[in-house]
C-alpha positions in Angstrom: 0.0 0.0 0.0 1.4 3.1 -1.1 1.3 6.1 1.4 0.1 9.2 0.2 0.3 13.2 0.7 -3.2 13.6 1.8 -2.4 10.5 4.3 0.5 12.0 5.9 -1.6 15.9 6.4 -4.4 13.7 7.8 -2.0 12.3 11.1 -0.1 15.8 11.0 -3.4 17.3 11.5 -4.0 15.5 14.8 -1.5 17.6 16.7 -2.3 21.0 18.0 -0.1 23.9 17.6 1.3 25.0 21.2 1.0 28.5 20.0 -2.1 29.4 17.9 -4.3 26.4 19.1 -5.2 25.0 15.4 -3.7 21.5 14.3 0.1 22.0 12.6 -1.3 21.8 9.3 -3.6 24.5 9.5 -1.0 27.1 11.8 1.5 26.9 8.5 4.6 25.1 10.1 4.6 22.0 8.3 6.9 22.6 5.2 8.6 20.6 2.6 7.0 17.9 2.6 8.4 14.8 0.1 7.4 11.6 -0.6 9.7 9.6 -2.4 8.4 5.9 -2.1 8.2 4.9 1.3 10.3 7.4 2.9 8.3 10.7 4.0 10.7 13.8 4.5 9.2 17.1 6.2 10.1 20.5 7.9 8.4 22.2 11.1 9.1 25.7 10.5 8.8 27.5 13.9 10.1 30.3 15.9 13.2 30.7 17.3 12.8 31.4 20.8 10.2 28.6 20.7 11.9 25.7 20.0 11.7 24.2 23.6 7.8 24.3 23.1 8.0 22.2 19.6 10.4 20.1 20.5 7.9 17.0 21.5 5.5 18.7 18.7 8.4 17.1 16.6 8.6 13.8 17.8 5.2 13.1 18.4 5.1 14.1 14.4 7.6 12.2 13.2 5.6 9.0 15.5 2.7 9.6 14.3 3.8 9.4 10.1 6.3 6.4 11.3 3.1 4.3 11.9 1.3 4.9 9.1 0.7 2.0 6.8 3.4 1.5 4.0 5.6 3.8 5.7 9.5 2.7 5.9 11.8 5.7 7.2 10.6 9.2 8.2 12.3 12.7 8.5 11.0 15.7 10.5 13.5 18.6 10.9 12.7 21.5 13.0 14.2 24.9 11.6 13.4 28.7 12.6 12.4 31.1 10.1 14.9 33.8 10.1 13.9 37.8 10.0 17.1 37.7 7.9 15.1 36.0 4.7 12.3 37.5 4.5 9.4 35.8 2.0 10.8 36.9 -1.4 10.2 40.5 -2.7 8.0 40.4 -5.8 8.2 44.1 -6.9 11.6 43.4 -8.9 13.4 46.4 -9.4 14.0 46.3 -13.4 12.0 43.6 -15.4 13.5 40.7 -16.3 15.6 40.0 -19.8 13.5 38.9 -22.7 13.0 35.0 -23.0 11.1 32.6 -24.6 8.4 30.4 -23.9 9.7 28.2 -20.9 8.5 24.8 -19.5 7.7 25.5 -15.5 9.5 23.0 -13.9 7.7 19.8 -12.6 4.5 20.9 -14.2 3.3 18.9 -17.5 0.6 21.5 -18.7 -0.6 24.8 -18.3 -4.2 25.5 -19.0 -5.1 29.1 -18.5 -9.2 30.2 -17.7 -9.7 33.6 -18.9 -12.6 35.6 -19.5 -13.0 39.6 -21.3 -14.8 41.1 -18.3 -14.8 40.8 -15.1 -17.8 39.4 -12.8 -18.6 36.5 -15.1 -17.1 33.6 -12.6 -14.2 33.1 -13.7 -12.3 32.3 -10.4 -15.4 30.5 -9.4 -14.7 28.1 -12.5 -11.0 28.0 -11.5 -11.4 27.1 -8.5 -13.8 24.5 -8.7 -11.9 22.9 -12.1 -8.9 22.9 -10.2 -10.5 20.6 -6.9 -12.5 18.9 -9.2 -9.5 17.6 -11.4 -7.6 17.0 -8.1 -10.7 14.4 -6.9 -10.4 13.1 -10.4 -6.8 12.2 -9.3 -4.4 14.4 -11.2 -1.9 16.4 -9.4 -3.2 20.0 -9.3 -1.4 23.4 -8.9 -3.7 26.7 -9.3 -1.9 29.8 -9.8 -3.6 33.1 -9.0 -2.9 35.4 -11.2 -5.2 38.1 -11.0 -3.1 40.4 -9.2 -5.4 43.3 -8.6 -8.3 41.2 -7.3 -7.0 37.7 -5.6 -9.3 35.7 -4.3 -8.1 32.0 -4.9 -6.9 32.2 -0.8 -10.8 33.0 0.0 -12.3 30.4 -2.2 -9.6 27.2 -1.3 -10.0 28.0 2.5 -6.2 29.0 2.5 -4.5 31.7 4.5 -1.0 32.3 5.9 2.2 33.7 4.5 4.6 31.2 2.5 7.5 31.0 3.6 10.9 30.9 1.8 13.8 29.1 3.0 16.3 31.5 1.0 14.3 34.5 0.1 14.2 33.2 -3.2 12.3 30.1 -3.4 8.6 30.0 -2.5 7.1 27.4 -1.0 3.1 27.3 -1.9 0.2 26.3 0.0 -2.5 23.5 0.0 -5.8 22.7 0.5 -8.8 20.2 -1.0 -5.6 18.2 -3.3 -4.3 21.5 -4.8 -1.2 23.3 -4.1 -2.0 27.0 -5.0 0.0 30.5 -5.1 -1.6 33.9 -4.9 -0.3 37.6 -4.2 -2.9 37.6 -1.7 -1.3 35.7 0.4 1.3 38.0 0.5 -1.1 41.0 0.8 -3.4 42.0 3.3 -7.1 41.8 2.6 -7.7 45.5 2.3 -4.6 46.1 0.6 -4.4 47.2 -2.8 -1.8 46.2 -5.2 -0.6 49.6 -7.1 2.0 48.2 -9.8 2.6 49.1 -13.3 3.3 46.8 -15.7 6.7 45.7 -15.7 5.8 44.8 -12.0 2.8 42.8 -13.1 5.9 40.9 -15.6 8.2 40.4 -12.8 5.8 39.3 -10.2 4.3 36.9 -12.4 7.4 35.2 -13.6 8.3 34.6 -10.0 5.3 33.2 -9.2 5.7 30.6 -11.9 9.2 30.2 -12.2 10.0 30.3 -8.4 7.7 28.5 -6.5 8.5 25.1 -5.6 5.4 23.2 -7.6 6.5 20.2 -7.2 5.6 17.5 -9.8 2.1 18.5 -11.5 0.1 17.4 -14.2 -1.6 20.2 -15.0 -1.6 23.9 -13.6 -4.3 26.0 -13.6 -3.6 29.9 -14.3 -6.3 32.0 -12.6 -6.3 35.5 -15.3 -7.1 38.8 -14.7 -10.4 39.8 -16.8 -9.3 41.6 -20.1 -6.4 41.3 -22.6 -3.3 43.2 -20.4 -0.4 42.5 -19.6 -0.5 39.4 -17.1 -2.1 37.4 -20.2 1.2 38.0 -22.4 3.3 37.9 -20.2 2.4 34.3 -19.8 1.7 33.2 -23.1 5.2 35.0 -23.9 7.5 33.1 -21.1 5.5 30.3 -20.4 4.2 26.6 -22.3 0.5 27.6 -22.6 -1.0 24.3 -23.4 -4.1 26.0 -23.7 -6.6 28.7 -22.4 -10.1 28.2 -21.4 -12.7 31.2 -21.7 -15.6 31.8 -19.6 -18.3 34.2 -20.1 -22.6 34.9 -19.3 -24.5 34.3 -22.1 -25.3 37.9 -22.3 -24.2 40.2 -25.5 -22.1 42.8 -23.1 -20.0 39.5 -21.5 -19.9 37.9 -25.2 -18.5 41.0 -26.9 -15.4 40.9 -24.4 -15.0 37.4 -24.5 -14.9 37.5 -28.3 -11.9 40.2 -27.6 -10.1 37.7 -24.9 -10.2 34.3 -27.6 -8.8 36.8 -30.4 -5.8 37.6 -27.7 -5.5 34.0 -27.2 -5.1 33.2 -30.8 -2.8 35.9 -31.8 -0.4 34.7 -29.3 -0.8 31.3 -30.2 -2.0 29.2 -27.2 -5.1 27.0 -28.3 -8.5 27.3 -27.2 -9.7 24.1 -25.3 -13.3 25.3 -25.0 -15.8 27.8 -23.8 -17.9 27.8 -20.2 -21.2 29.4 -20.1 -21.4 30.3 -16.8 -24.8 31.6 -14.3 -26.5 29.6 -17.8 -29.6 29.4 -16.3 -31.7 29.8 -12.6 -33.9 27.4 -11.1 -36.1 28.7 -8.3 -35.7 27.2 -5.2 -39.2 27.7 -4.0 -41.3 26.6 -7.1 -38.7 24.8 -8.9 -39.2 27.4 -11.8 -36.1 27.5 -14.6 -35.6 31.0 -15.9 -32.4 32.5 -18.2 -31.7 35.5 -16.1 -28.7 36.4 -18.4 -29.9 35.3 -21.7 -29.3 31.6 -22.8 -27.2 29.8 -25.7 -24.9 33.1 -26.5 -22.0 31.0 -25.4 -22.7 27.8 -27.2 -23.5 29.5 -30.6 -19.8 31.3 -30.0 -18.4 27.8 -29.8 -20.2 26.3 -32.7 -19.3 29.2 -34.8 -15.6 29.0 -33.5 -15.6 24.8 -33.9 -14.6 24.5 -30.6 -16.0 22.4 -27.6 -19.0 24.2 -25.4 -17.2 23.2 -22.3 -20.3 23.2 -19.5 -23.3 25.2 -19.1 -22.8 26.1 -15.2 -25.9 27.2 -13.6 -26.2 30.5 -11.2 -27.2 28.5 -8.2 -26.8 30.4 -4.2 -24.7 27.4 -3.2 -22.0 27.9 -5.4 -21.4 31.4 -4.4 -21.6 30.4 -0.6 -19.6 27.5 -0.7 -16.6 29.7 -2.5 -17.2 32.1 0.1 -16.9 29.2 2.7 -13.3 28.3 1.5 -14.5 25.0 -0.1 -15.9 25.1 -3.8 -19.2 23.3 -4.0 -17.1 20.5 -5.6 -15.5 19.5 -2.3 -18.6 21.1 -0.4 -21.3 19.2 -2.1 -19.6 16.6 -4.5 -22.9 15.3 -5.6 -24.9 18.4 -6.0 -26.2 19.1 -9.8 -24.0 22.6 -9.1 -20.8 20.1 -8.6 -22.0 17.7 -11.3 -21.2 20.5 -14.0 -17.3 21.2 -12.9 -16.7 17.3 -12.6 -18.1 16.8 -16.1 -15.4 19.7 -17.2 -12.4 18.1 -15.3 -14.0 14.4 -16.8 -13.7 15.9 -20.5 -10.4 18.0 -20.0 -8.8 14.5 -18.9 -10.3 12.2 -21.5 -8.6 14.4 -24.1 -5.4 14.6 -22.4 -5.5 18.3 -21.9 -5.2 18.0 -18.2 
């Protein structure tokens, strides 16, 4: 029996922090964690002046991951983040030499969801793709990239600063199978991101380039709405395997869109498919079905475009509260017609080996 990642964050999980009074996981000390095989390798990242307090924290960890089945040899390490090495600075002071496209390391394939406008769901769809692909078993990375409005920590229940062991290397959090980096996790809530766009260039690249993925099959590229410079800067230095659009069925939402797929192909990444999203309203009273936003606007895009109509998501109350919950209604309510519609997605994206 092979041991897995989720395994090992389920024992961790049973010890309490002696500081903040949530389990290990949750307070952010656990770090680094490696499986290779049968040996598990991690890191407690604590505070100097209380290493006293962690010191049985460690060996009761390093116990409890011992005993787990089909478990040979493990490795905890206690280390002290140091004031010295700050998490890395990601307003780089000139932007970065010209390059090509580049292949992130560990990750297979980069699909990016996009829309022309903002307020169409697009980090809904993100979101709930990426856990949804994770419960279909692929390993699952989603990168926020919407600089100016982050909400990827909200919607995946995931808060804390990362930490970086040599204030260069990020190290990205995890929650619901997906291991996810946003610039609000490096921001407070109410704080606005002011950056022009060589900024925007250099921050992104070192969110791709210098985070520690890990091994991925497929990462997911949360976009700002529009056609700016996060969305070439992207196509330009990274493998774009292919870009997603999502938009409401209305004519406003459609015109943009129509602006966001011509970006797309100009800079060469193909166009997996299109997402109708808040397609259609059932009332929850009478049972009543009602196109709020219009209805098939998306679909006749992607038939005139020969390209696949990806889902038809319905506007439903408990997919907005469940991303406001911190767990998209895929992991929330897995078999709820809402969910049903995000698992087909991930179902169709693997089938055609595009994730």
């Amino acid at each position: 029996m092979s041991i897995t990642r989720d395994a090992v964050l389920d024992a961790l999980k049973t010890l309490s922090d002696p500081v903040s009074g949530s389990d290990i996981v949750a307070a952010g000390i656990v770090r680094a964690l490696t499986l290779e095989g049968a040996n598990i390798r991690f890191v407690l990242e604590i505070d100097p002046a209380k290493s006293e307090l962690y010191a049985p924290i460690r060996e009761q960890a390093e116990a409890l991951v011992t005993n787990l089945p089909g478990v040979e040899k493990v490795s905890a390490l206690m280390t002290a983040h140091s004031t010295k090495a700050p998490p890395p600075d990601l307003k780089p002071s000139k932007p970065a030499a010209p390059q090509g496209p580049q292949k992130i390391p560990g990750v297979d394939r980069i699909i990016a969801v996009a829309s022309g406008k903002g307020g169409v769901g697009k980090s809904t769809v993100s979101a709930n793709l990426a856990c949804a692909l994770a419960q279909a078993g692929r390993r699952v990375g989603l990168l926020d990239a919407d600089v100016y409005g982050p909400s990827q920590p909200r919607m995946l229940g995931v808060s804390g600063r990362p930490a970086s062991p040599d204030g260069k290397t990020i190290l990205p959090l995890r929650n619901h199978g997906v291991t996810m980096m946003s610039i609000g996790l490096m921001t407070n809530d109410d704080q606005a991101v002011v950056w022009r766009g060589p900024m925007l260039m250099g921050a992104l690249q070192q969110m791709m380039m210098q985070v520690q993925w890990g091994a991925l099959d497929v990462l997911i590229v949360d976009l700002p709405p529009g056609t700016g410079d996060v969305q070439m800067t992207l196509a330009q230095k990274a493998h774009v395997d292919g870009a997603i659009v999502v938009s409401t069925p209305q004519d406003v939402a459609l015109i943009d869109a129509r602006k966001g797929i011509d970006m797309f192909q100009k800079l060469n990444v193909p166009i997996l498919g299109l997402i109708e999203n808040m397609s259609t309203h059932i009332c929850s009273n009478c049972g009543h079905e009602e196109h709020i936003f219009g209805h098939g606007g998306v679909a006749a895009e992607a038939a005139k475009m020969n390209v696949p109509l990806l889902a038809e998501v319905p506007l439903h109350l408990d997919v907005r509260l469940a991303a406001d919950g911190g767990a998209p209604i895929v992991v929330s309510k897995p078999d709820s017609p809402q969910a049903k519609a995000f698992q087909d997605i991930a179902a169709g994206l693997v089938e055609r080996g595009a994730a």
